[in-house]
C-alpha positions in Angstrom: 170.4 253.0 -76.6 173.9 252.2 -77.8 174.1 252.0 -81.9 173.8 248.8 -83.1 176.0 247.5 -85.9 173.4 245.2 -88.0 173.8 242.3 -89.7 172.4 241.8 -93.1 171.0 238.1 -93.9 169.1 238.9 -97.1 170.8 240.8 -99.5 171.6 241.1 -103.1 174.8 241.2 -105.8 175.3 245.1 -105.5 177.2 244.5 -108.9 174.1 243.2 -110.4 173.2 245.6 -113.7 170.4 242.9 -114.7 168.6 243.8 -111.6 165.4 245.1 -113.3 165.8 242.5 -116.3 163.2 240.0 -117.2 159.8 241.2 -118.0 158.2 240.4 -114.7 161.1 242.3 -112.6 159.7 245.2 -115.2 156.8 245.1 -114.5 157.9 245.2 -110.9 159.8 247.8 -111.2 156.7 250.3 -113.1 154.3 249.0 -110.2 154.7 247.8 -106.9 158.3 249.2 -106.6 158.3 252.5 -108.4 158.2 254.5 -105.4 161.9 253.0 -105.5 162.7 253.2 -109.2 160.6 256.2 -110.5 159.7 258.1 -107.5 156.8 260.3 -108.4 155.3 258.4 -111.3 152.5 257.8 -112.1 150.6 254.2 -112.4 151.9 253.0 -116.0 149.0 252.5 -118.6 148.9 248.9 -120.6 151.9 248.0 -118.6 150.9 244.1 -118.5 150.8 243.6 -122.2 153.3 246.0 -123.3 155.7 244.7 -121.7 155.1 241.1 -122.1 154.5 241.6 -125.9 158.3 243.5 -126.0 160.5 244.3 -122.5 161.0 247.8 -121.7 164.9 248.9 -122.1 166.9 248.7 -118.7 166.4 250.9 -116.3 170.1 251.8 -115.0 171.5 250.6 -112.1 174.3 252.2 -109.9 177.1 249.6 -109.5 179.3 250.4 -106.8 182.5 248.7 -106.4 183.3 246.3 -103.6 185.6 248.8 -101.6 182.8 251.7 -102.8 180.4 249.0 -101.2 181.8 248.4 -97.6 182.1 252.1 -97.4 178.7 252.6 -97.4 178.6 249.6 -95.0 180.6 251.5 -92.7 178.8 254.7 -93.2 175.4 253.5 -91.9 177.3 251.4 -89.5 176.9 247.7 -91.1 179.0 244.6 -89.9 178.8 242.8 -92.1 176.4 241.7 -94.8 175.2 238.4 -96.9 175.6 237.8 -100.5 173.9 235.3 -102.1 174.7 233.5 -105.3 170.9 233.9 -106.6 168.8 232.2 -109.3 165.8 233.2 -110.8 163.5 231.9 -113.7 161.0 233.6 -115.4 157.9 232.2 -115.3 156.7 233.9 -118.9 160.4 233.5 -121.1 161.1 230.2 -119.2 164.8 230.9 -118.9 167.1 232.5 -116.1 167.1 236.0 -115.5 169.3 235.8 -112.9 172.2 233.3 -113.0 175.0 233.9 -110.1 177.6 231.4 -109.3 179.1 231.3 -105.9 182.5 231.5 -107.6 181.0 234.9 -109.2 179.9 236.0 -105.7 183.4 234.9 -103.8 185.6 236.9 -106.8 183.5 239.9 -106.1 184.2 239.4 -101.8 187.0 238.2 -101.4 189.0 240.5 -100.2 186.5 241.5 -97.3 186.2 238.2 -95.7 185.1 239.5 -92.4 182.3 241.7 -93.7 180.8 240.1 -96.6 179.3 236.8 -96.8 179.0 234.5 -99.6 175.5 232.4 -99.8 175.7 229.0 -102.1 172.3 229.1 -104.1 170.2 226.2 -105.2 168.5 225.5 -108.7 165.6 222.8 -108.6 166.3 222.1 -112.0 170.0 222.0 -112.0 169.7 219.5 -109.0 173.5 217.9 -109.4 175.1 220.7 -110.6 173.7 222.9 -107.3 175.1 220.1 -104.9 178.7 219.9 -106.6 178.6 224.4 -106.0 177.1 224.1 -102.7 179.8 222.1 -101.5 182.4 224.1 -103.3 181.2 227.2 -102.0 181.1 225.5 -98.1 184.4 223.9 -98.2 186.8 226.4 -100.3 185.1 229.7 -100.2 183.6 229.6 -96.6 179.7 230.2 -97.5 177.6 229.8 -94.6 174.4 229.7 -95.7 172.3 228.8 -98.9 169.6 230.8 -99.7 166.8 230.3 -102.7 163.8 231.8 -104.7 161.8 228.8 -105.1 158.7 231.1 -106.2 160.3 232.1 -109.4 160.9 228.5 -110.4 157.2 227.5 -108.7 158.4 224.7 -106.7 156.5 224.7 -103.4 158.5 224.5 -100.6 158.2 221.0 -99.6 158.7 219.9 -103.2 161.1 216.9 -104.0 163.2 218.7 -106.2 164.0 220.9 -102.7 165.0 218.0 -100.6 168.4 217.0 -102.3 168.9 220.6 -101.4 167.8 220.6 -97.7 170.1 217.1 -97.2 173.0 218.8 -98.5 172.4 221.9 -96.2 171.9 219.9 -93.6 175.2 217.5 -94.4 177.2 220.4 -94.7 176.2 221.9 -91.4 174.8 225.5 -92.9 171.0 226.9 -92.4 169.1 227.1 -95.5 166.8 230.1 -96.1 164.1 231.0 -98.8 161.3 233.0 -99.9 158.2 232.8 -98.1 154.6 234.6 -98.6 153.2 236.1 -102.3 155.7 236.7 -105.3 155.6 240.7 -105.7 156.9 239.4 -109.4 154.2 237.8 -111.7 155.0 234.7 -110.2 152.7 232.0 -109.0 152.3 232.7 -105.3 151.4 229.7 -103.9 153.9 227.6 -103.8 155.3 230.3 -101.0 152.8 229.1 -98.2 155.2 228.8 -95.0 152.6 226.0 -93.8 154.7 223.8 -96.8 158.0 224.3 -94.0 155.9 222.5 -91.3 156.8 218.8 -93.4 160.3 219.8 -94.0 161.2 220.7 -90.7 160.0 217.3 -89.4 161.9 215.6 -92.2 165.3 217.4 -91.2 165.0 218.0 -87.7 169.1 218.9 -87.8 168.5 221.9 -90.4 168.2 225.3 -89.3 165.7 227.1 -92.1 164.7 230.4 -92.4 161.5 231.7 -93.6 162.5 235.1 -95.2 160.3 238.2 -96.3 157.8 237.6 -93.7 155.2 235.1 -95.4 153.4 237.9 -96.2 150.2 237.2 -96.3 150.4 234.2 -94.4 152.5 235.6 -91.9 151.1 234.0 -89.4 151.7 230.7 -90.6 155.3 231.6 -90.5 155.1 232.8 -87.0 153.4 229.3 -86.7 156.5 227.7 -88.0 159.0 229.6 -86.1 157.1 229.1 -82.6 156.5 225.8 -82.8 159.9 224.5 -84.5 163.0 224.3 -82.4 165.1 224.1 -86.1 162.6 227.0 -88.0 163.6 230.9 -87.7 162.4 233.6 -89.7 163.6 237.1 -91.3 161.7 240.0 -92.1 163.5 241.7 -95.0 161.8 242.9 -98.0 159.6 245.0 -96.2 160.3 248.7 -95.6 160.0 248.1 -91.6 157.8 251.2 -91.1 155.3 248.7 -92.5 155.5 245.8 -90.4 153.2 246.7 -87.6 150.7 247.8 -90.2 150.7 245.1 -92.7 152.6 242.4 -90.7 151.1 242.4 -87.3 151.2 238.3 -86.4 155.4 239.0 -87.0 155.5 242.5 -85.2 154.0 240.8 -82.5 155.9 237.8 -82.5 159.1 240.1 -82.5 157.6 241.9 -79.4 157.6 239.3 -77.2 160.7 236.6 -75.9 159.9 234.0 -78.4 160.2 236.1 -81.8 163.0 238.2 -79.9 165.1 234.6 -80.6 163.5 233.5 -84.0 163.4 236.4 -86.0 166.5 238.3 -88.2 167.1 241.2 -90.4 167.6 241.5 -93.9 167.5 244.3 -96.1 166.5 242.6 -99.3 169.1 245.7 -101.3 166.4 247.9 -100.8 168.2 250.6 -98.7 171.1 250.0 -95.8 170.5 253.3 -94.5 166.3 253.6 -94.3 165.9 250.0 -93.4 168.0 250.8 -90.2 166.4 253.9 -89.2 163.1 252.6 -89.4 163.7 249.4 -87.6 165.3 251.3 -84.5 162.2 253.9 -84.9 160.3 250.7 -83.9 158.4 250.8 -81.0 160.1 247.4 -79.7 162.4 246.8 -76.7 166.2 248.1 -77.0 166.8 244.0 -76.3 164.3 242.8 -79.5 165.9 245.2 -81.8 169.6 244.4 -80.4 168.7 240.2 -81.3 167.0 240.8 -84.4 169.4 243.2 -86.0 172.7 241.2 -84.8 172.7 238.5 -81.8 170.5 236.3 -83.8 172.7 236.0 -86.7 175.7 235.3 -84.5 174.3 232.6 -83.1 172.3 230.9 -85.9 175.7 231.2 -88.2 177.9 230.8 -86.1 180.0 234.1 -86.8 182.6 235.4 -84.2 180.8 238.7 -82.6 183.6 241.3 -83.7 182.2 244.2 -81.1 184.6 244.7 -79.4 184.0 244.0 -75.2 184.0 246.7 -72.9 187.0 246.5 -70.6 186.2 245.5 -66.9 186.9 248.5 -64.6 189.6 247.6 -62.5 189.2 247.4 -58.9 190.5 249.8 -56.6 192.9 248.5 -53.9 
């Protein structure tokens, strides 16, 4: 099959050096995700009350710089990717951890307008203040999408504090996206039930949403969601895709067939451009399934100009 240029929905300030900050995203880090951060560890004794009794010094983070950035983009062969302007609170220090304005995000982008994103972010207890940035980051710095972590602030996802958020989205003409399925973190996991979406996208029947990292372990409520809603679409980032036939099979089978082919997109969740597109095209799924989920979908659910270029018509002989 011909390469496919992806594009990246769910992804991450590459800047970000409080990436592993917090004591939960430590934990994290010494756990779940150490086959990323300490490959070859070993399972951390006492981790849970060490580290909420004192945080464990940062781990260091390799910054790239924007230009260093799109080059690896166009080393693995990336069009272009998303960049949201992401909030999280910690559940245990009840403050944020991570606090990114979308004029932070747009001064790191700017000058790569066609590759890069920006994504206006959303905090349930800054309610005013997120609806005067959304609309900033729509109307002067050309976001297209808004994009939250409800889990960290434990606001299910048909909470009122969500809705001024989902009628501003929905004003402003941009899909809205958000974790679904368990909090890896030592969040409360509940409030990430995709079966919460099934209200929402009957209140705002104009609003494209997208369930992202798979709704894991409800994924099939997700697939529910996405199947049964014209306006509800799903990603499956955050998930090294070797693992989604194994651990997701309601979404690898809801990818296999026509009607996933056109509801789900791919996100990378910073964990890896280059693995996360290796192992997706090592899927066993149609050249056409990987070819809508990896690119086509986006196009069409944000509206961005496909910049592959066409093939030129052969000419016909006289």
């Amino acid at each position: 099959m011909e390469d496919i240029k992806p594009i990246d929905i769910m992804n991450y300030p590459f800047w970000n050096p409080h990436a592993w900050d917090g004591r939960e995203f430590q934990i994290l880090a010494a756990t779940m995700m150490r086959s990323h951060t300490g490959p070859g560890s070993e399972f951390p004794k006492n981790i849970l009350t060490d580290t909420m009794k004192k945080p464990a010094p940062r781990l260091p983070v390799p910054i790239p710089t924007t230009k260093e950035f799109v080059a690896m983009m166009d080393a693995e062969g990336y069009d272009k990717i998303f960049i949201p302007a992401i909030r999280m609170w910690s559940n245990w220090d009840k403050k944020l951890i991570w606090n990114y304005t979308i004029d932070e995000v747009y001064e790191h982008i700017k000058d790569y307008p066609d590759r890069l994103i920006p994504v206006v972010g959303y905090n349930p207890y800054r309610i005013e203040e997120s609806l005067e940035e959304m609309e900033r980051g729509v109307k002067e710095y050309g976001a297209k999408y808004c994009y939250f972590h409800s889990l960290t602030f434990g606001v299910p996802l048909n909470d009122r504090r969500l809705y001024p958020c989902y009628a501003k989205c929905s004003e402003l003409g941009i899909p809205v996206g958000m974790q679904t399925g368990h909090a890896a973190e030592l969040f409360p996991t509940w409030p990430g039930r995709p079966i919460y979406l099934d209200e929402v996208a009957l209140d705002f029947p104009g609003l494209t949403i997208i369930g992202s990292h798979t709704g894991w372990p409800w994924g099939n409520e997700l697939v529910a969601m996405a199947w049964k809603h014209p306006n509800v679409y799903c990603d499956c980032s955050a998930w090294m895709p070797k693992l989604l036939s194994k651990m997701h099979p309601e979404m690898f089978t809801f990818m296999s067939f026509w009607a996933g082919q056109e509801k789900v997109l791919f996100g990378t969740n910073n964990m890896g451009l280059t693995a996360f597109k290796k192992q997706f095209l090592d899927l066993p799924l149609s050249d056409e399934a990987k070819r809508m989920i990896m690119r086509e979908n986006a196009i069409k659910v944000f509206g961005l100009k496909d910049s592959k270029p066409k093939k030129k018509s052969a000419k016909k002989s006289k």
